[in-house]
Each structure stands twice: as structure tokens, then as C-alpha cells.
ROTORKE-632619 format. One record per residue (C-alpha): x, y, z; residue in three letters. Coordinates in pm, whole numbers, padded with zeros to 5 digits, always signed. Example, Ala and Ser with C-alpha at 12.3 -4.5 7.8 and 13.67 -1.06 7.14 Angstrom:
<nodes>
+01230-00450+00780ALA
+01367-00106+00714SER
</nodes>
This chain:
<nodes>
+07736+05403+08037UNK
+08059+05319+07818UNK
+07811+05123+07605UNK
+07654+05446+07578UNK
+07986+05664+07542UNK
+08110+05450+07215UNK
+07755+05412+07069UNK
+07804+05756+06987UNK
+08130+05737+06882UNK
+08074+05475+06629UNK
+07744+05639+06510UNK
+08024+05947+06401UNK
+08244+05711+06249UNK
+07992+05480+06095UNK
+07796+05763+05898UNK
+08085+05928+05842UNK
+08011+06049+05479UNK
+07624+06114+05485UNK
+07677+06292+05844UNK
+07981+06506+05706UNK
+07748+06611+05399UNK
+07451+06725+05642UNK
+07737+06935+05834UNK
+07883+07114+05558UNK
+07557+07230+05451UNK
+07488+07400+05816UNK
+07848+07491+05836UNK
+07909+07728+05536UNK
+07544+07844+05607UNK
+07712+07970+05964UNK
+08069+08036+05881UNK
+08011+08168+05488UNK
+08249+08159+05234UNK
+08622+08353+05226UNK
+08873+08370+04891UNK
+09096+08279+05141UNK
+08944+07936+05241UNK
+08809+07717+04988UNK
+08578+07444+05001UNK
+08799+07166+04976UNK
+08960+07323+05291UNK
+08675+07297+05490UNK
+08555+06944+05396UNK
+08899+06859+05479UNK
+08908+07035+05817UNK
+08540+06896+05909UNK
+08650+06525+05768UNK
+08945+06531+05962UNK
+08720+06648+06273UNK
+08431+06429+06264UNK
+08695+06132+06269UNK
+08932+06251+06516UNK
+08584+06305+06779UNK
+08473+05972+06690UNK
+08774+05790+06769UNK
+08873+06001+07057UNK
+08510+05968+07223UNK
+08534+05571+07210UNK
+08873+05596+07369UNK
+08810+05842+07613UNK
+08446+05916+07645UNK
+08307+06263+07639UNK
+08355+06433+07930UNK
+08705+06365+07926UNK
+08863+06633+07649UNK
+09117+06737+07843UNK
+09274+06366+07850UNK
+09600+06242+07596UNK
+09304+06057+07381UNK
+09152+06408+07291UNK
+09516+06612+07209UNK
+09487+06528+06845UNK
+09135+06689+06839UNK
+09248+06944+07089UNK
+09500+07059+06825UNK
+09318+07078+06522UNK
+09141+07320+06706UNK
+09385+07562+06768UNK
+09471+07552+06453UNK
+09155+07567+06294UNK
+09126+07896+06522UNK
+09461+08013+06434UNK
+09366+08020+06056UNK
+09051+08153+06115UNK
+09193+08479+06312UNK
+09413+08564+06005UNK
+09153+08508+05737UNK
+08943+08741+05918UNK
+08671+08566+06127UNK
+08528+08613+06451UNK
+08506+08434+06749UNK
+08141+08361+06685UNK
+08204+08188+06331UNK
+08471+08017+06430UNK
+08272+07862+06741UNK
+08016+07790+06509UNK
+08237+07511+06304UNK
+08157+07279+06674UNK
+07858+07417+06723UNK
+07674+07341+06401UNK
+07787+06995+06402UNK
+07500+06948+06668UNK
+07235+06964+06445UNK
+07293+06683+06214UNK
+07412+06484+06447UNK
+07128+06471+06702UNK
+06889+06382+06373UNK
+07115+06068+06341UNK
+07106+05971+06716UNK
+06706+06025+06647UNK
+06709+05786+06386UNK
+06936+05559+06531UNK
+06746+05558+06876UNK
+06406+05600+06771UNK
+06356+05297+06977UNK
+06516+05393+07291UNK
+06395+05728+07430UNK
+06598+05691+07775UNK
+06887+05622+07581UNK
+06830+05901+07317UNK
+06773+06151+07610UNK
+07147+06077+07752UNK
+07281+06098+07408UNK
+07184+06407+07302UNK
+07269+06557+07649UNK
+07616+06423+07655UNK
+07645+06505+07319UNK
+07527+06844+07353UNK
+07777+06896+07655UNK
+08022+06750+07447UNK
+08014+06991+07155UNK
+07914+07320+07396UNK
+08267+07244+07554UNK
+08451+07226+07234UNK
+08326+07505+07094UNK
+08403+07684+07423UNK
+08754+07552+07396UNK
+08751+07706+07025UNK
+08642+08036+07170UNK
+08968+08035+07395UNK
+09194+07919+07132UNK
+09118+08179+06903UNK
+09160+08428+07179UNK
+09512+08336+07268UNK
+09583+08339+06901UNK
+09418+08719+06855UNK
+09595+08857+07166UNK
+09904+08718+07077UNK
+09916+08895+06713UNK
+09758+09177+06861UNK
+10091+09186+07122UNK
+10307+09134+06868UNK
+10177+09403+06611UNK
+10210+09664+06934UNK
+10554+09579+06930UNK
+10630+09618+06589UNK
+10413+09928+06578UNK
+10623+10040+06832UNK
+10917+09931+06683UNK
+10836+10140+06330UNK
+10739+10464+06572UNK
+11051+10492+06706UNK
+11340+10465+06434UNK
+11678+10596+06512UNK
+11854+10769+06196UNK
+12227+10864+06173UNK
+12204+11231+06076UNK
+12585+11289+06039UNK
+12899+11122+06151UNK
+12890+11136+06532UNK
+12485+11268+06496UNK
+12193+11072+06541UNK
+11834+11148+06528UNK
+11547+10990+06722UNK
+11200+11161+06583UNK
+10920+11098+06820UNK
+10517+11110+06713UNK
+10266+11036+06947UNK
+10225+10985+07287UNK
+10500+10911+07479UNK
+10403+10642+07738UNK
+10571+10404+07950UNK
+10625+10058+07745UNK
+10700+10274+07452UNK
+11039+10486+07641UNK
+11180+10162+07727UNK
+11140+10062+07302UNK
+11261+10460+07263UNK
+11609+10405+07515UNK
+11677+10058+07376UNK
+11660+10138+07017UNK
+11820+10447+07067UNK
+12128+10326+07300UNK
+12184+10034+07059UNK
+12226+10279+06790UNK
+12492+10493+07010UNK
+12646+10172+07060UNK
+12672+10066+06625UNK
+12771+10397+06560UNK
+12945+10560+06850UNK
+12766+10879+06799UNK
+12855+11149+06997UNK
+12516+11368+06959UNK
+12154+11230+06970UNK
+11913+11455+06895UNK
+11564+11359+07003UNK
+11293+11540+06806UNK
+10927+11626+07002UNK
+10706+11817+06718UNK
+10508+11482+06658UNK
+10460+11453+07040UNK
+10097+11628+07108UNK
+10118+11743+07481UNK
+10413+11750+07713UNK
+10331+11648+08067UNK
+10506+11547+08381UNK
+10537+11173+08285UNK
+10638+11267+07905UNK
+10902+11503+08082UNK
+11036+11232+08305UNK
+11034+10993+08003UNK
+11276+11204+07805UNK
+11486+11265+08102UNK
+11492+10949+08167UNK
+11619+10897+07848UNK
+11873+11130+07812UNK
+12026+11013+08095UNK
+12004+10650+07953UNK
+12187+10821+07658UNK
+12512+10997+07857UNK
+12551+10684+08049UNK
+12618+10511+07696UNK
+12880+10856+07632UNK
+12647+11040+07380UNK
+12509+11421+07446UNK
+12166+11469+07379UNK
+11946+11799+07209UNK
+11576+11818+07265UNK
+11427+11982+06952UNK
+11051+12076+06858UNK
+10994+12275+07187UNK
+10696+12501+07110UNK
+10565+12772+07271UNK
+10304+12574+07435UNK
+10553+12298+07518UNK
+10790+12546+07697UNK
+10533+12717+07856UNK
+10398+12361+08030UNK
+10731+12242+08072UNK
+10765+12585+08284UNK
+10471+12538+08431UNK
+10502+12180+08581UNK
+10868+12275+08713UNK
+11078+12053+08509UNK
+11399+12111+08522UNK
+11616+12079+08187UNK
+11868+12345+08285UNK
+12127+12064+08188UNK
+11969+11935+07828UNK
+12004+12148+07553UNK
+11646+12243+07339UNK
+11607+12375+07013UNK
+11286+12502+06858UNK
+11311+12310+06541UNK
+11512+12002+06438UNK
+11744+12214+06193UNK
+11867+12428+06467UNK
+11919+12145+06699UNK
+12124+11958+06379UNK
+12359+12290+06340UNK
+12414+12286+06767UNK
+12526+11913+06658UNK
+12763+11930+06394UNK
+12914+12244+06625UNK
+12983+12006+06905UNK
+13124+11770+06659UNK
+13391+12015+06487UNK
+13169+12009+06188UNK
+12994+12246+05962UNK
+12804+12291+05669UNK
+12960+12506+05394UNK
+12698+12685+05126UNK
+12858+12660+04782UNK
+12882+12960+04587UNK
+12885+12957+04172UNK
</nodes>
């Protein structure tokens, strides 16, 4: 059987060039052709591959990929999968850089064991089991990569939704759009009580007309919020309360007897700079 194991190996190695040729003609057939990834790329990548397998099934075998002889491999991998999610591929393509490399190389062990059927049947079994498991460890990689930009683009998107702007001396302003959910209040109190805390504002105004419906949960969340705010030593005004928003507000039993609301975020600004010992003067010429 190890006879077996590195016969395959050296059959990669050995016909190295004419087998790399066969798989890049199957390859961009499968995976097509990006700006973003030119051929010389690719025949890099799928040199670089065909080597790295060949050496790492002689030292290893193949059904041991998860062993230190196979980490080199294992790596390219991921980062052939990493690539591949930011030039725009899917899962399927990118799987289909292991998967197409069956092809030619089950001609070769035909040619090479034309002779030996029993052997040839093990080959192309192991081999087959071989490649099914990269390309299944591929499909993983370039998961992990996806849902870790994916995370990280909901927190910048959340981030960028939330932005805390000093209105006045003493005045801030936190406009909200959108739903108001859970993971996005704590982004909302954090940005917000940081900002209290570079400026040592004395007002925060926090600004609902982008926020669609009101409900008990987005009620909580402000409240929750405001009272983050006072903790920190800074008042807070609730402005964009529409008719509808009032009436469900009402309606659910909320109680914001102690938070000042405004209908519109100019009114809640003048309330503001009245707290603050401020005012706006209209110049007359």
C-alpha cells in the first residue's frame, strides 16, 4: 500500500509539466477568466499545487491531509479561497480548482497502469477520495473567509448608520435610520457615550424620523439608551416623534414622562441650546 501511496505521488511530480498543461485547460474551462486574476496567476497557483500534493502524498499518503506533511497544501488553500471570495467567485468555482484536477490525472494513472487493473482501481479511488476531500476542505475555507467579511462589513455598516455629530458646544446629535435592533443599540450607546466622553456634551439629541416603526423593543432600546447617556452626565431629547409614533408609543404604554420629545430635529436643537444658555440670534440688515 505505501508502494501504492507514492506511485501516485511521483506520477504528479514526474509529469509535472504535461499534467499541469491538461489541468489548466479543464480549469479555466470551470473557473473562467476574471480582470482580476490573470493567467500567469493561475498557472502559478496550480504549479505550486500540483507540487505541494505530490510531495505531501509521498510523505504522508492520502488519507492523511489533516497531518503537518499536508499544512503547506492546506494553506495554499485558504488562500487560494480567500482570493477567490474577493474577486468575486463562488463556492462552486472555487471547489472546482481540486476538483478538475481529477480528470487529467486519472488519464495519466490509465496510461501509467494500463497494465495493472487492480492497481489502477485503488488509484483512482484513493485518488478520487483524495481530491473530493480537498475540494471539500476548499468549500469550508472559502466559507470562513465569506462569513468573516460578511461580519465585518455588518459592523462597519453599522458603524456608518450610527454617526454621532457635535451640533453645538455642549450639543450632540445621534440621527438614527432603520431599524433599531439589538446588536445595533449596543453600536448606538457605545458610539454615542464615547462621544459624550471627547466632548463633554451636555445635550444629546437622538433623532427617530429615519426609524420606520416604533415598537416595544425599539422603545426599550432608546430608553435604554438614554439612560446609558445620563449615567455618562449628558441630558437627552428624542426628536422625529410623529403622529403615528406617538400614537404607538401611547398605545404600548411606554412611559417617557421623564425624556423630553420634539416633533422635528430643529425644535429639539432650539430645547438644546436653551438648556445650554445658548441661542441663536437672526441678523437684521
Amino acid at each position: 500500500m505505501a508502494n501504492e501511496k507514492i506511485r501516485l505521488g511521483n506520477i504528479i511530480i514526474d509529469n509535472h509539466a504535461s499534467l499541469l498543461e491538461g489541468w489548466l485547460s479543464t480549469l479555466t474551462a470551470h473557473i473562467g477568466r476574471r480582470e482580476t486574476n490573470a493567467e500567469s496567476e493561475l498557472r502559478q497557483q496550480a504549479s505550486n499545487f500540483l507540487l505541494l500534493v505530490g510531495n505531501a502524498i509521498n510523505a504522508a499518503g492520502c488519507n492523511e491531509i489533516d497531518s503537518s506533511a499536508w499544512t503547506t497544501t492546506r494553506q495554499l488553500l485558504v488562500e487560494f479561497s480567500a482570493n477567490r471570495v474577493g474577486q468575486g467567485y463562488s463556492s462552486i468555482e472555487t471547489a472546482n480548482f481540486v476538483f478538475s484536477l481529477k480528470k487529467p490525472l486519472t488519464a495519466y494513472l490509465q496510461t501509467e497502469l494500463a497494465r495493472d487493473p487492480a492497481a489502477l482501481v485503488v488509484e483512482i479511488t484513493a485518488t478520487n477520495a483524495l481530491f473530493d476531500r480537498l475540494g471539500l476542505f476548499t468549500v469550508e475555507a472559502y466559507q470562513k473567509t465569506r462569513e468573516t467579511i460578511i461580519l465585518r462589513q455588518q459592523q462597519e455598516l453599522l458603524e456608518l448608520s450610527t454617526p454621532v455629530v457635535q451640533l453645538w458646544e455642549d450639543v450632540l446629535a445621534l440621527p438614527l435610520i432603520g431599524t433599531l435592533d439589538s446588536a445595533r443599540t449596543q453600536v448606538v450607546m457605545e458610539s454615542l457615550l464615547q462621544k459624550i466622553v471627547d466632548t463633554e456634551a451636555k445635550i444629546a439629541v437622538i433623532d427617530i424620523t429615519g426609524v420606520p416603526t416604533v415598537d416595544t423593543l425599539v422603545a426599550q432600546h432608546l430608553l435604554k439608551t438614554v439612560a446609558a447617556a445620563r449615567l455618562m452626565g449628558a441630558d437627552c431629547i428624542i426628536s422625529g416623534i410623529r403622529p403615528q409614533i406617538a400614537q404607538t408609543i401611547v398605545h404600548l404604554g411606554v412611559d417617557l414622562q421623564d425624556v423630553i420629545t420634539k416633533a422635528s430635529l430643529a425644535d429639539a436643537f432650539q430645547i438644546a441650546l436653551q438648556r445650554t444658555g445658548a441661542a441663536i440670534v437672526q441678523k437684521v440688515y
